[in-house]
Chimera marker file (.cmm) of the C-alpha trace (Angstrom):
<marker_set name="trace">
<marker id="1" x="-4.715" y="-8.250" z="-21.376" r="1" g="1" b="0" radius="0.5"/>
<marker id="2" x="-2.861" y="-5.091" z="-20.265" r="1" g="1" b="0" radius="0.5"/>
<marker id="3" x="0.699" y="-4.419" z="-19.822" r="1" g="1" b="0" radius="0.5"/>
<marker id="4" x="0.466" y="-5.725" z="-16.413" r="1" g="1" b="0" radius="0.5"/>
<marker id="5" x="-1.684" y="-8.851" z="-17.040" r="1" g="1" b="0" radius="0.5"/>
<marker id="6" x="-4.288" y="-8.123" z="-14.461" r="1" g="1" b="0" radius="0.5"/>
<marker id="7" x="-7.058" y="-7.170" z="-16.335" r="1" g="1" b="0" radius="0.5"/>
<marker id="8" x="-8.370" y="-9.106" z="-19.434" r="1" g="1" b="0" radius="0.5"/>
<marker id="9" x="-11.022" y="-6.320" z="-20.656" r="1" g="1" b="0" radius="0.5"/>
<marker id="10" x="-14.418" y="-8.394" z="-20.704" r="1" g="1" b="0" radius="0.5"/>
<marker id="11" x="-16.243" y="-8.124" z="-17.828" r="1" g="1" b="0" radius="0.5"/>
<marker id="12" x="-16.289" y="-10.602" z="-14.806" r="1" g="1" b="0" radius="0.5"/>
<marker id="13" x="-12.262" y="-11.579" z="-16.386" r="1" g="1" b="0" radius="0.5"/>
<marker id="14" x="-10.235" y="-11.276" z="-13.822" r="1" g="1" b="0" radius="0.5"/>
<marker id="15" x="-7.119" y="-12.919" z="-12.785" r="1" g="1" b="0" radius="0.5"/>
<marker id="16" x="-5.990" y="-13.792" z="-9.140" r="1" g="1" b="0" radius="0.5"/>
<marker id="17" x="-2.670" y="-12.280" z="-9.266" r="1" g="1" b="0" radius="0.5"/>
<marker id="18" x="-4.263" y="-9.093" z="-8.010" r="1" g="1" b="0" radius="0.5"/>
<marker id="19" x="-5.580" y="-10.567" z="-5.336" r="1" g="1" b="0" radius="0.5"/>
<marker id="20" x="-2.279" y="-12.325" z="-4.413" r="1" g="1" b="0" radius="0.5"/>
<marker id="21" x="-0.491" y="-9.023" z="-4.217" r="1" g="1" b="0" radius="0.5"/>
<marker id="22" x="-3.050" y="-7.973" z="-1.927" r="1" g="1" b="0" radius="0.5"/>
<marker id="23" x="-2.956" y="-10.881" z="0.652" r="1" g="1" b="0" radius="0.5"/>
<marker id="24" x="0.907" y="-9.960" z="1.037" r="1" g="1" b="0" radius="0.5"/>
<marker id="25" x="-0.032" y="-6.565" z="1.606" r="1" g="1" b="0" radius="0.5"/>
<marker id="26" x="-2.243" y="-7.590" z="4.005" r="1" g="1" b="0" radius="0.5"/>
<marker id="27" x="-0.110" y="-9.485" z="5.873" r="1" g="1" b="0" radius="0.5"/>
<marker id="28" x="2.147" y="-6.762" z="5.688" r="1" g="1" b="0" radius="0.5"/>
<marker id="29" x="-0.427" y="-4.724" z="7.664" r="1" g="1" b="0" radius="0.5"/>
<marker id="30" x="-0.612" y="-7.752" z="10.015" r="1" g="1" b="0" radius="0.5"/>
<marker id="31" x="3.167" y="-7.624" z="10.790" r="1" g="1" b="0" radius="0.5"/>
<marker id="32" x="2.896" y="-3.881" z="11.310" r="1" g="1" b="0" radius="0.5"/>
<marker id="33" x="-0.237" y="-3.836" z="13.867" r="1" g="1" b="0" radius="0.5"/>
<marker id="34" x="1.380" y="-6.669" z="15.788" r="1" g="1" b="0" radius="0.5"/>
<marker id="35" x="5.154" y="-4.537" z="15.865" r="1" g="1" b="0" radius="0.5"/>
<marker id="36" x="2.879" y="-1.854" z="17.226" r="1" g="1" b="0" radius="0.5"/>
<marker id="37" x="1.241" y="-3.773" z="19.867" r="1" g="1" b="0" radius="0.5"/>
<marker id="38" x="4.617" y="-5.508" z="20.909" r="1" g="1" b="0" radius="0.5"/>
<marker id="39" x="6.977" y="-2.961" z="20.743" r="1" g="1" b="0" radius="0.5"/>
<marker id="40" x="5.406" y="-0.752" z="23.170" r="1" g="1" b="0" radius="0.5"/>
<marker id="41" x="8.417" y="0.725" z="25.157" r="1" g="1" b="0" radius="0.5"/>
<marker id="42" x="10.121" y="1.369" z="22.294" r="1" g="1" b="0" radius="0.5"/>
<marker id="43" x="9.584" y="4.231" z="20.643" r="1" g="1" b="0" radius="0.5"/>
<marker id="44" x="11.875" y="4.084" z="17.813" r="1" g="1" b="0" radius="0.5"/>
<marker id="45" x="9.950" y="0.569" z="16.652" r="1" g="1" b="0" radius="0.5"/>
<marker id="46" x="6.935" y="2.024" z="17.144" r="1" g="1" b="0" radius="0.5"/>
<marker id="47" x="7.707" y="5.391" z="14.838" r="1" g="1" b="0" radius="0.5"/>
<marker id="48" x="9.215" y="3.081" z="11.894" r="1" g="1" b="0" radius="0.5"/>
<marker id="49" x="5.933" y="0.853" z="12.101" r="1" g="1" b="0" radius="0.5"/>
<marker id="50" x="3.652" y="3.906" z="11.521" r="1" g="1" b="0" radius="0.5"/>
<marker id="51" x="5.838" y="4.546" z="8.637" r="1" g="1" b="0" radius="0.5"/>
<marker id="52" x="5.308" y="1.039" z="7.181" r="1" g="1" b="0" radius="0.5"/>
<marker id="53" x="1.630" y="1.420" z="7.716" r="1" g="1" b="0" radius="0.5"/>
<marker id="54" x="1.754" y="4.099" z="5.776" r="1" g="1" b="0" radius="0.5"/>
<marker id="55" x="4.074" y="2.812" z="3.074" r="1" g="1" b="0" radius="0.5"/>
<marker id="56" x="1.346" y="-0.610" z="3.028" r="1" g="1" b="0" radius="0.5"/>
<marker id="57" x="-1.207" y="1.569" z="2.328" r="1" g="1" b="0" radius="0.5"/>
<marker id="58" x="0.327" y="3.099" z="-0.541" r="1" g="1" b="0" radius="0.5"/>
<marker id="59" x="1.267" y="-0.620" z="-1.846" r="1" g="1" b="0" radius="0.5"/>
<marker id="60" x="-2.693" y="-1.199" z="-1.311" r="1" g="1" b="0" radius="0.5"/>
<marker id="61" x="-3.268" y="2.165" z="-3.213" r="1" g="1" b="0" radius="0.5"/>
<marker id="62" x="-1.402" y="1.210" z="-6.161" r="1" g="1" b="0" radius="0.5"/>
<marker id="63" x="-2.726" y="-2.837" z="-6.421" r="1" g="1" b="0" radius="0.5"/>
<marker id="64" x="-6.397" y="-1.725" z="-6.775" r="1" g="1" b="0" radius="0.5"/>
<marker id="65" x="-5.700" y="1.138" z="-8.742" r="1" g="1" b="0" radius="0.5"/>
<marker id="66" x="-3.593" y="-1.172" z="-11.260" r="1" g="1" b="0" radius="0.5"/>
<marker id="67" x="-6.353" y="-4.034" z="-10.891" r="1" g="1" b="0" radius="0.5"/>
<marker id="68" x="-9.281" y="-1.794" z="-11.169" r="1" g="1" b="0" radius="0.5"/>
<marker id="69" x="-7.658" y="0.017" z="-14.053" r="1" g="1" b="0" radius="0.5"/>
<marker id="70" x="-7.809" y="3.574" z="-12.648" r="1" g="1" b="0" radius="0.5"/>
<marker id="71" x="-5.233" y="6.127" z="-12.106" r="1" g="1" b="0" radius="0.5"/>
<marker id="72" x="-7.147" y="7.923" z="-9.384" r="1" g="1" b="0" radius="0.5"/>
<marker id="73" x="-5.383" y="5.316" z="-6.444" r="1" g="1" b="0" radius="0.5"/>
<marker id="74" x="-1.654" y="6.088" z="-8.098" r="1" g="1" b="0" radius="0.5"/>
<marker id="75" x="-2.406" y="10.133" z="-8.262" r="1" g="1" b="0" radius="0.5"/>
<marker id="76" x="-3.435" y="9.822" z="-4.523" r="1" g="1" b="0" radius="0.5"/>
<marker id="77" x="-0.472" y="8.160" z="-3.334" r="1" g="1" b="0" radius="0.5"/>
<marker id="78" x="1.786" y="10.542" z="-5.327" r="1" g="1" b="0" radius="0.5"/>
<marker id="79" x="0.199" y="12.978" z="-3.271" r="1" g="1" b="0" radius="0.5"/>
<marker id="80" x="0.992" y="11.214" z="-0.274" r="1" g="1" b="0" radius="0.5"/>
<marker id="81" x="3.937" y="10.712" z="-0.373" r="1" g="1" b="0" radius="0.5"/>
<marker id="82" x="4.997" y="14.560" z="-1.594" r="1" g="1" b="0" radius="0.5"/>
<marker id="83" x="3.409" y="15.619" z="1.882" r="1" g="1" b="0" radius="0.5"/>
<marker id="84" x="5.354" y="12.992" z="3.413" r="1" g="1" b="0" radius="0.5"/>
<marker id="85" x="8.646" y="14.361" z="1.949" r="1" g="1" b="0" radius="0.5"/>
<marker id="86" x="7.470" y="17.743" z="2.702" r="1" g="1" b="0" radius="0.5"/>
<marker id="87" x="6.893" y="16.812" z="6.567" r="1" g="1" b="0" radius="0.5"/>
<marker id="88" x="10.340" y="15.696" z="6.398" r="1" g="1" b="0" radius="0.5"/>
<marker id="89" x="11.975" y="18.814" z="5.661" r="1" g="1" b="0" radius="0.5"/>
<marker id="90" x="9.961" y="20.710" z="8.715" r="1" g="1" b="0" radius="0.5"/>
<marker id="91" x="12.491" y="20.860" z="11.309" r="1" g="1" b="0" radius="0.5"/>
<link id1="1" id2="2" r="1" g="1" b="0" radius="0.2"/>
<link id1="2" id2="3" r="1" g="1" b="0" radius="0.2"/>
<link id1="3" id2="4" r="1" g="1" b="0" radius="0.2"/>
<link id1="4" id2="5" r="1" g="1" b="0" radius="0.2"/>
<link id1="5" id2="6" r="1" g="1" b="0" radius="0.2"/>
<link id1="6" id2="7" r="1" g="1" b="0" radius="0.2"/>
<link id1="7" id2="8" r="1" g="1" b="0" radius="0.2"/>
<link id1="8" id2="9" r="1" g="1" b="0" radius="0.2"/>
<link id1="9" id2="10" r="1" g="1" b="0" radius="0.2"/>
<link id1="10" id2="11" r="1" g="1" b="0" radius="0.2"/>
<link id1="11" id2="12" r="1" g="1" b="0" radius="0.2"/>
<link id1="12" id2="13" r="1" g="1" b="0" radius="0.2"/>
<link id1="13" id2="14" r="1" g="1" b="0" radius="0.2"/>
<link id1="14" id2="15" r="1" g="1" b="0" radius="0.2"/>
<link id1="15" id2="16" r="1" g="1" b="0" radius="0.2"/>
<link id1="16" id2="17" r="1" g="1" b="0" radius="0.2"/>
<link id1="17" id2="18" r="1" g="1" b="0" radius="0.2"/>
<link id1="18" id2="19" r="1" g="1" b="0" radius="0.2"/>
<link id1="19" id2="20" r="1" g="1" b="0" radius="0.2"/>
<link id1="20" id2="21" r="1" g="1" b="0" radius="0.2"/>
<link id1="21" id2="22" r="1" g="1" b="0" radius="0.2"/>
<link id1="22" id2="23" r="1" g="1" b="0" radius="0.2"/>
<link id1="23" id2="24" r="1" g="1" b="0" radius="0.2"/>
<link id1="24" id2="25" r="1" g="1" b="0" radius="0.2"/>
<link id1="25" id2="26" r="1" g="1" b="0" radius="0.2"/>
<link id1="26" id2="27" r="1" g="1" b="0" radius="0.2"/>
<link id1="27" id2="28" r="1" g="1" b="0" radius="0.2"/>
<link id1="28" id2="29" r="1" g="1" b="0" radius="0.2"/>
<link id1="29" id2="30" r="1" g="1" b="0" radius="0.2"/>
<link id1="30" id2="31" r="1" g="1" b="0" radius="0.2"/>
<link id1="31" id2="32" r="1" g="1" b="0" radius="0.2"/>
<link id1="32" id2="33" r="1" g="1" b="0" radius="0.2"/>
<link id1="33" id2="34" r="1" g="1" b="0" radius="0.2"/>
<link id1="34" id2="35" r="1" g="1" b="0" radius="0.2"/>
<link id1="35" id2="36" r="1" g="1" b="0" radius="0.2"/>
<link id1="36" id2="37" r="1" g="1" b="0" radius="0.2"/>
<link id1="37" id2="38" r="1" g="1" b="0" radius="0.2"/>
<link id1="38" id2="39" r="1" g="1" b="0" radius="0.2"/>
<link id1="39" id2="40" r="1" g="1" b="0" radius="0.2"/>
<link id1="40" id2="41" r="1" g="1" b="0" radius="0.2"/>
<link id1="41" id2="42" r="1" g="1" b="0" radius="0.2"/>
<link id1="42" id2="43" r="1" g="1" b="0" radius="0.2"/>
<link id1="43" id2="44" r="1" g="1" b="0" radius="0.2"/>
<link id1="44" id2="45" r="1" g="1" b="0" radius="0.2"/>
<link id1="45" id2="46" r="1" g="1" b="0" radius="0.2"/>
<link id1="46" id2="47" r="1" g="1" b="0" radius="0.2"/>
<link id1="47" id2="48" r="1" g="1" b="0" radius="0.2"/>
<link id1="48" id2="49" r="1" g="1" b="0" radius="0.2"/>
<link id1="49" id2="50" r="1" g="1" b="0" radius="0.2"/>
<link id1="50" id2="51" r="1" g="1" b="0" radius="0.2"/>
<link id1="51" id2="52" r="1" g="1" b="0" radius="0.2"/>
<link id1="52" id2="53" r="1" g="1" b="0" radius="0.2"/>
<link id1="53" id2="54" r="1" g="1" b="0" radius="0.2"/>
<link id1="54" id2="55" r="1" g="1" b="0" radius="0.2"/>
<link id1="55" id2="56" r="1" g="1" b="0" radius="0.2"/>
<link id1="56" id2="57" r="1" g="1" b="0" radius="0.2"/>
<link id1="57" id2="58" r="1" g="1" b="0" radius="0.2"/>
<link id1="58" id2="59" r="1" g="1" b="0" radius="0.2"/>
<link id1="59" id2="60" r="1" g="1" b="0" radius="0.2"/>
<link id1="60" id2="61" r="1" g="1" b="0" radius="0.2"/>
<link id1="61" id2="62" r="1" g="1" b="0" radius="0.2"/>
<link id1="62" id2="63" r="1" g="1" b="0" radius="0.2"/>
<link id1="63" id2="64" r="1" g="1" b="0" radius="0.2"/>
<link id1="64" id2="65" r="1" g="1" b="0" radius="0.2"/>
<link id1="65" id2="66" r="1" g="1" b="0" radius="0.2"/>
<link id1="66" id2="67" r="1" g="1" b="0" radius="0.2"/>
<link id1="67" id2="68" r="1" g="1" b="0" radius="0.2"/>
<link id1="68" id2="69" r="1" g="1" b="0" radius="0.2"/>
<link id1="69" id2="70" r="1" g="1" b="0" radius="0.2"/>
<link id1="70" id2="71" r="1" g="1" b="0" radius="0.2"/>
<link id1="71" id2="72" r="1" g="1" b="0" radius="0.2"/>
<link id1="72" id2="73" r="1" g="1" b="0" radius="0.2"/>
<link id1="73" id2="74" r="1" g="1" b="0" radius="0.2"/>
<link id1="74" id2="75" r="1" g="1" b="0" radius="0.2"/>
<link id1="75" id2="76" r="1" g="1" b="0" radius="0.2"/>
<link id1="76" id2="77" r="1" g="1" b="0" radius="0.2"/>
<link id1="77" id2="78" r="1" g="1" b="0" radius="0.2"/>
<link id1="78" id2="79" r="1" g="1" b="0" radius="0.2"/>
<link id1="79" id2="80" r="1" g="1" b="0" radius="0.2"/>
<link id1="80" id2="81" r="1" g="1" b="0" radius="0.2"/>
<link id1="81" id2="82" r="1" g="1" b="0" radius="0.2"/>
<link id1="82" id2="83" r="1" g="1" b="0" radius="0.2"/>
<link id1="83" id2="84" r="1" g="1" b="0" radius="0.2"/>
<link id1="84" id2="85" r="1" g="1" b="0" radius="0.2"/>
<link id1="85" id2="86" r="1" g="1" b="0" radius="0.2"/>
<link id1="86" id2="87" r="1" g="1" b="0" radius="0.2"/>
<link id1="87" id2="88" r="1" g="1" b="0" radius="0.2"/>
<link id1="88" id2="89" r="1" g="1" b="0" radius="0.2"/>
<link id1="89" id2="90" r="1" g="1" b="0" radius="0.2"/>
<link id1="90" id2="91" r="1" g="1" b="0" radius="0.2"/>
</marker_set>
């Protein structure tokens, strides 16, 4: 097991609590598209569900990279979210 309890290290071994992280991130994504597609004449709503989209993503970045057991998904969401905070500081 690892220190997160995903991944028990023989092959074909895995557990479904991956998989039931990523079916609340995918309804995440579900609540997000349909904000979008309500929310039209708002623009406000439709600005903070772009920034959830992006946020789910990252959430989906770091379950696979955790499940999969590779730290490639959690360096590439680091680096997402530095040139987020960086495109916050542009006036």
């Amino acid at each position: 097991m690892s220190k997160f309890g995903l991944i028990d290290r023989k092959p074909g071994n895995r557990s479904r609590k991956g998989e039931k992280r990523n079916s609340s991130a995918k309804q995440l994504v579900v609540m997000i598209i349909l904000g979008l597609v309500l929310n039209r004449k708002n623009i406000l709503m439709i600005i903070i569900s772009i920034e959830l989209t992006r946020l789910s993503v990252n959430l989906n970045f770091i379950i696979f990279s955790v499940y999969l057991d590779d730290i490639l998904g959690q360096l590439f969401v680091l680096f997402i979210l530095t040139v987020a905070a960086c495109e916050k500081q542009i006036p």
